[in-house]
N, C-alpha and C positions, 0 to 999 in steps of 0.2 A: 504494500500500500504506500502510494506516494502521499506527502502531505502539500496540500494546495497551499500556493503563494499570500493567498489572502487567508489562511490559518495563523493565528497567535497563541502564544504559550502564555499563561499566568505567571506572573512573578512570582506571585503568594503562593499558591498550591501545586503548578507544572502542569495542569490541566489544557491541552489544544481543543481552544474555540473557532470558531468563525466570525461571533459575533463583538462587540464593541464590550461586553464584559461575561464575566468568568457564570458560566452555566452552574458552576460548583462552589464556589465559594462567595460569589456574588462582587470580585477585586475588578476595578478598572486598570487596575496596572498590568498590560498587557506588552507583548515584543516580539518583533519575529527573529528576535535574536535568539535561538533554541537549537538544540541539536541531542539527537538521537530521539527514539521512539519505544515507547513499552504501552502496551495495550494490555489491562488490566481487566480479567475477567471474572475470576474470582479473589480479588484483593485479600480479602481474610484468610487464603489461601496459600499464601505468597510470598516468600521471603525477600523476593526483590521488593514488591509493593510493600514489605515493611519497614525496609530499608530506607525508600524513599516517600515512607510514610504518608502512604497512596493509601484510606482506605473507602474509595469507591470506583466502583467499575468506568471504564472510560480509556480514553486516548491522553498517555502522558508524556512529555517533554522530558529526556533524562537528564541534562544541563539546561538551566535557563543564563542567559545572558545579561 
């Protein structure tokens, strides 16, 4: 899966939006300064998603910039 040009990562949480603020934690500090991808299905599940302290399903940014 490619991430579109007009997607943004959250500063706050690393959640990839589209929209002008964060679906998930409700932050307007948005950037498309992001790199890499973790798609979190089952979070509770997940030691990566604990790590980066993901705990809902979703498309996450694994550095935000």
């Amino acid at each position: 899966m490619l991430v579109s040009s007009r997607e943004r990562a959250c500063r706050n949480c690393r959640k990839i939006v589209s929209g002008n603020v964060c679906d998930n934690c409700g932050s307007t500090s948005l950037t498309t300064n992001f790199q890499g991808l973790f798609i979190a299905l089952l979070p509770e599940e997940s030691k990566i998603a604990e790590t980066l302290e993901i705990k809902k399903p979703g498309h996450y940014a694994v550095k935000v910039g």
